[in-house]
ROKE-824521 format. One line per field, with one value per residue: x, y, z of N, C-alpha, C, O in turn. Coordinates in nm, 4 decimals. Example, Ala and Ser with C-alpha at 12.3 -4.5 7.8 and 13.67 -1.06 7.14 Angstrom:
nx: (1.3190, 1.2850)
ny: (-0.5690, -0.2250)
nz: (0.7800, 0.7080)
cax: (1.2300, 1.3670)
cay: (-0.4500, -0.1060)
caz: (0.7800, 0.7140)
cx: (1.3200, 1.2900)
cy: (-0.3300, 0.0030)
cz: (0.7800, 0.7870)
ox: (1.4236, 1.3409)
oy: (-0.3319, 0.1138)
oz: (0.8465, 0.8039)
//
This chain:
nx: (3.0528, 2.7881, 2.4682, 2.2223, 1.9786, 1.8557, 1.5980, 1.4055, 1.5798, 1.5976, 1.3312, 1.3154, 1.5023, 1.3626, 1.1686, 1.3062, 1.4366, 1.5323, 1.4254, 1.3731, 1.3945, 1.1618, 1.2331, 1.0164, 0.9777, 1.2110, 1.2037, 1.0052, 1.1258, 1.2964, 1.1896, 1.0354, 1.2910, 1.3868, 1.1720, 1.2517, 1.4621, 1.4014, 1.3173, 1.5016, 1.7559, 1.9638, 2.0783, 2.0041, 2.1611, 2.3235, 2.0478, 1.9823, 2.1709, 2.1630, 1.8983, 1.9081, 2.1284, 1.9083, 1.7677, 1.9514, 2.0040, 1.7099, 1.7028, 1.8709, 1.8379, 1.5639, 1.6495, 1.7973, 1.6096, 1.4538, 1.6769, 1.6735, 1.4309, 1.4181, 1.5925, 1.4774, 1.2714, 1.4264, 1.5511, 1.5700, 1.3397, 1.2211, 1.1058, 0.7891)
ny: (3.5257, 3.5764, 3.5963, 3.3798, 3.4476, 3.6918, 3.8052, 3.5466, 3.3937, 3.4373, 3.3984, 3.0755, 3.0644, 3.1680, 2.9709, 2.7429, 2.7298, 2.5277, 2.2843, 2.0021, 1.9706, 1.7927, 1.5732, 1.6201, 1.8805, 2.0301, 2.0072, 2.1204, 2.3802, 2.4066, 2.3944, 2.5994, 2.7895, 2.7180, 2.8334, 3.1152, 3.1473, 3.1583, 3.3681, 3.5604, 3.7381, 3.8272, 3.6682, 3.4589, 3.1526, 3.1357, 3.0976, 2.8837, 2.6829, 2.6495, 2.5561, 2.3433, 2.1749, 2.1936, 1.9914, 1.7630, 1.7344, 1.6812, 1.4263, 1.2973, 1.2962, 1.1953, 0.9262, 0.8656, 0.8595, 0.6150, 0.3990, 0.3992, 0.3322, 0.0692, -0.0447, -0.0607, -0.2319, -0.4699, -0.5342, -0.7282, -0.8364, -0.7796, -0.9453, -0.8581)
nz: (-0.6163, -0.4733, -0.3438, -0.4752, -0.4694, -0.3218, -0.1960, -0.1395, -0.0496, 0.2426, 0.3257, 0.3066, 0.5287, 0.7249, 0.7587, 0.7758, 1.0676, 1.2280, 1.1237, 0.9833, 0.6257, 0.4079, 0.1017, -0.0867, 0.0291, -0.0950, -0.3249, -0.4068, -0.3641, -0.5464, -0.8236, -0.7573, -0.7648, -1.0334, -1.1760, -1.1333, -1.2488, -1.5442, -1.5476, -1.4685, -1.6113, -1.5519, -1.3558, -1.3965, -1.4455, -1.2050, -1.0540, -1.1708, -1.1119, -0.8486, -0.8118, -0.9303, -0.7186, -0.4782, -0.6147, -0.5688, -0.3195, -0.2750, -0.3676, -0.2497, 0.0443, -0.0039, -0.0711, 0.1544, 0.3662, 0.2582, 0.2503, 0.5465, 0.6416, 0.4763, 0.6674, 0.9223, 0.8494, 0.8309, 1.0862, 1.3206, 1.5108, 1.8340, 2.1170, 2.3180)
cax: (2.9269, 2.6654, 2.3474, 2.1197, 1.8021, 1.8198, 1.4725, 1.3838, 1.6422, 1.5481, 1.2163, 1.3657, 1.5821, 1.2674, 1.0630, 1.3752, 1.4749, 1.5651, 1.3384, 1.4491, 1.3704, 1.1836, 1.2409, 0.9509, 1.0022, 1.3458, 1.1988, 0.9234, 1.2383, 1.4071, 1.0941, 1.0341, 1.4267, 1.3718, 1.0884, 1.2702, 1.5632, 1.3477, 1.2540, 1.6018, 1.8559, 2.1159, 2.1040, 1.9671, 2.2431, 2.2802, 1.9537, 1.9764, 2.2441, 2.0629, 1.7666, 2.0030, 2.1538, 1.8305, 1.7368, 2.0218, 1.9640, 1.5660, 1.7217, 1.9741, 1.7046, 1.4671, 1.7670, 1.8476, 1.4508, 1.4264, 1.7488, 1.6198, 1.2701, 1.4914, 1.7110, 1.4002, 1.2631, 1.4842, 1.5731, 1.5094, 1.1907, 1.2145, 1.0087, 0.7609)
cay: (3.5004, 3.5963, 3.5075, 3.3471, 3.4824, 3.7163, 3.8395, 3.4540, 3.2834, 3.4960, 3.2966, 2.9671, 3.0608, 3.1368, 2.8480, 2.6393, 2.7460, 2.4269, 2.2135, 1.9230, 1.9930, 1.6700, 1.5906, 1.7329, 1.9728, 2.0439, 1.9824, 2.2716, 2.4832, 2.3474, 2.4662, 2.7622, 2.8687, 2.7339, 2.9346, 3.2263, 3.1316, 3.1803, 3.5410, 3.6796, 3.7384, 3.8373, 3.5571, 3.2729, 3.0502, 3.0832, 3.0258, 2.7000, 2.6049, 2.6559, 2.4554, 2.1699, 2.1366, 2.1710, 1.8792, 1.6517, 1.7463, 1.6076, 1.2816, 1.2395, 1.2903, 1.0522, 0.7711, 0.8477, 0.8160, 0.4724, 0.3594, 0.4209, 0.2269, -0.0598, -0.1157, -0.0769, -0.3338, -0.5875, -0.5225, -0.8578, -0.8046, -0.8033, -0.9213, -0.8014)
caz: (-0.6810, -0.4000, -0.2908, -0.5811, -0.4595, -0.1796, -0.1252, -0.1567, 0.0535, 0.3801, 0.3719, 0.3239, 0.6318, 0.8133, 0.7036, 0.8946, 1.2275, 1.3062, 1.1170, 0.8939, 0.4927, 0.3492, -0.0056, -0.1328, -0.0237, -0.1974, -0.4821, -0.4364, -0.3903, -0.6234, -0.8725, -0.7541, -0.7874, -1.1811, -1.2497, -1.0722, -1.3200, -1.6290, -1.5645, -1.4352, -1.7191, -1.4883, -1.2096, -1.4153, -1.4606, -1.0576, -1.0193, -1.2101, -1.0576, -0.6985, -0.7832, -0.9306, -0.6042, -0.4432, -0.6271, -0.5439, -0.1931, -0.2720, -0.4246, -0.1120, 0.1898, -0.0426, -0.0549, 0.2919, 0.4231, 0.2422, 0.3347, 0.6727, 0.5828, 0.4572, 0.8060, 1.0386, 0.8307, 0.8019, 1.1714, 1.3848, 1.6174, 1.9663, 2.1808, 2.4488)
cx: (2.8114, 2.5618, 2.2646, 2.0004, 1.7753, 1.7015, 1.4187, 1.4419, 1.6597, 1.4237, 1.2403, 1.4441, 1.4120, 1.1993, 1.1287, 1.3550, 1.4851, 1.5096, 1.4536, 1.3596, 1.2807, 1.2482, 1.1803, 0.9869, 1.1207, 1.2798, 1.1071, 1.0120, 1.2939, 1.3147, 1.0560, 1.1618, 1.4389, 1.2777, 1.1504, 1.3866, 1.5682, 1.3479, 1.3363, 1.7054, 1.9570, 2.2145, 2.0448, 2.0479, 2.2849, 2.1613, 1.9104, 2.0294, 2.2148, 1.9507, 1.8304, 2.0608, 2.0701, 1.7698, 1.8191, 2.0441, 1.8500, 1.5972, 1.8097, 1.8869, 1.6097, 1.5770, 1.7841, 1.7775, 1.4461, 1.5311, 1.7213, 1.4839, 1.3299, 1.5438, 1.5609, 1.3106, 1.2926, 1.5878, 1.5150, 1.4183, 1.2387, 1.1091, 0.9388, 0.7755)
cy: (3.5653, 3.5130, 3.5038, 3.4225, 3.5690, 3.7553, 3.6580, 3.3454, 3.3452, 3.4007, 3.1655, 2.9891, 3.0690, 3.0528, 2.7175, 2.6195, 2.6028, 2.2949, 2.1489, 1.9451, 1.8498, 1.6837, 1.6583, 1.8432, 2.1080, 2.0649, 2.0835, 2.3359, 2.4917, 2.4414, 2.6102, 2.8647, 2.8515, 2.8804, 3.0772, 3.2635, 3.2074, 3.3161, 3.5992, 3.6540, 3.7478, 3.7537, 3.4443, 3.1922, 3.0112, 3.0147, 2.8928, 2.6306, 2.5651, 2.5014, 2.3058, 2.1653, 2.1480, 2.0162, 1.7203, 1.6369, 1.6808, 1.4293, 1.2600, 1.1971, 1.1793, 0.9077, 0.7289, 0.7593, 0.6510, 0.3967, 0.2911, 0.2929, 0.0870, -0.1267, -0.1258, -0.2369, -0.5003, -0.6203, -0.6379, -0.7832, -0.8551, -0.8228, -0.8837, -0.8785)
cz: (-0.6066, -0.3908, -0.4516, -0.5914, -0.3121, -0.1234, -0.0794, -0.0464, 0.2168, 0.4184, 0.3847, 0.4701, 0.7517, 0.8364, 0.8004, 1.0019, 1.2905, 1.2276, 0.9644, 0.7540, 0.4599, 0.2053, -0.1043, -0.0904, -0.0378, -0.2977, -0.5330, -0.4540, -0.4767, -0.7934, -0.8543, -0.8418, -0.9874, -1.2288, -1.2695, -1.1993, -1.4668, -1.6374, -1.5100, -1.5287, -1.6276, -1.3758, -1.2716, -1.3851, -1.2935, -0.9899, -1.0659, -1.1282, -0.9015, -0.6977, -0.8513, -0.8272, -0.5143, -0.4589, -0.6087, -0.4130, -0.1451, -0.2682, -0.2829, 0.0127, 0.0843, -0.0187, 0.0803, 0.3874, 0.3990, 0.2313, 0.4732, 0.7021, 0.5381, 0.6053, 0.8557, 0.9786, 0.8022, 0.9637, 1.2565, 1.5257, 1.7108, 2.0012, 2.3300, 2.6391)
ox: (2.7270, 2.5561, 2.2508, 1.9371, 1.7031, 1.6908, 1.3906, 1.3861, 1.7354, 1.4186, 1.1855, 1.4318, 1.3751, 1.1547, 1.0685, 1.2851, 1.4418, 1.5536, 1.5413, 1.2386, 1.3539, 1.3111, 1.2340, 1.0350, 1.1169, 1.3107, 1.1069, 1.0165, 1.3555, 1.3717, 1.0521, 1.1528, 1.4835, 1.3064, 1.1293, 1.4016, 1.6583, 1.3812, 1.2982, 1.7494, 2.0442, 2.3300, 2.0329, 2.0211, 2.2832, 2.1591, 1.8287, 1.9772, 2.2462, 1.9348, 1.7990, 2.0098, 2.1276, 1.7353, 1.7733, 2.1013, 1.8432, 1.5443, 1.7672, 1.8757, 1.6010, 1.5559, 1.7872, 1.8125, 1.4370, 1.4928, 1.7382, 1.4741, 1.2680, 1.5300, 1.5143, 1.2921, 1.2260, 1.6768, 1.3920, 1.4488, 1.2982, 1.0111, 1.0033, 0.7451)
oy: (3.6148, 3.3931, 3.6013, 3.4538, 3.5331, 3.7437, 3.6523, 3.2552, 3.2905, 3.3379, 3.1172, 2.8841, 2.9843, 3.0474, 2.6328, 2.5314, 2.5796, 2.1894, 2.1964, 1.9358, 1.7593, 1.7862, 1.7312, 1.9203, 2.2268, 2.1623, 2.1305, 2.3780, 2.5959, 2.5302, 2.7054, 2.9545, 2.9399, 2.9840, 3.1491, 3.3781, 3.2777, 3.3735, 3.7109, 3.5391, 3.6611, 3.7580, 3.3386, 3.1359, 2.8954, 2.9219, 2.8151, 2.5357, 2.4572, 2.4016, 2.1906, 2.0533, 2.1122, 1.9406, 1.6073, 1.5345, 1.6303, 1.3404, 1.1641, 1.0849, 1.0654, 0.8093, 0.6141, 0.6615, 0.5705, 0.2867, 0.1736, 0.1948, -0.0112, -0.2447, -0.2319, -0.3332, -0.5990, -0.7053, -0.6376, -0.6968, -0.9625, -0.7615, -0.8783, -0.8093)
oz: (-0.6813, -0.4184, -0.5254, -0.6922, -0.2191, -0.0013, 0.0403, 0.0161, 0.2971, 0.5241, 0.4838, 0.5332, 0.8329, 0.9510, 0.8664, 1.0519, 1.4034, 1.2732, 0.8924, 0.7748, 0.4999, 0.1793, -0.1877, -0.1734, -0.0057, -0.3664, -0.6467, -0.5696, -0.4991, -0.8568, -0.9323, -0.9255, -1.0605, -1.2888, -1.3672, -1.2416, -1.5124, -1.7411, -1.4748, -1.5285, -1.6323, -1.3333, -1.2098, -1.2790, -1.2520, -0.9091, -1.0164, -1.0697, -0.8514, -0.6274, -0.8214, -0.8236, -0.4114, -0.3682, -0.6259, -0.3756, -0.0331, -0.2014, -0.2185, 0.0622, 0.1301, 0.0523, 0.1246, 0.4535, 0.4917, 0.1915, 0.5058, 0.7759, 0.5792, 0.6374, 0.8144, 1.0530, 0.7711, 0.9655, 1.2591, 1.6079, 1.7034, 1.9589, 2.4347, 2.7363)
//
């Protein structure tokens, strides 16, 4: 199959270097890679398929985050 978006997914690699994605913004990516979808006949259907797994990547890190936000809160307080 190849790369979806190669001029495109060089900057996403740079944009990383290490750094954790939030959800948003997945979900910018996730948008972008639609739009990108729209206006290439020959790589759309990759590029859908990109930014739908972009977006279930958005929905996972959001579940994860307030997951996360759930335990710390229901976590018994110590005290000083």
């Amino acid at each position: 199959m190849g790369n979806s978006a190669p001029a495109k997914s060089s900057l996403i690699r740079e944009r990383l270097k290490g750094k954790i994605l939030t959800a948003a913004e997945c979900r910018e990516i996730a948008d972008r890679k639609m739009g990108e979808a729209v206006g290439d006949r020959r790589h759309g259907k990759e590029l859908k398929a990109t930014a739908q797994a972009w977006l279930v990547l958005a929905e996972r890190i959001a579940l994860t985050s307030f997951e996360g936000v759930l335990r710390r809160a229901s976590a018994p307080k110590s005290s000083p």
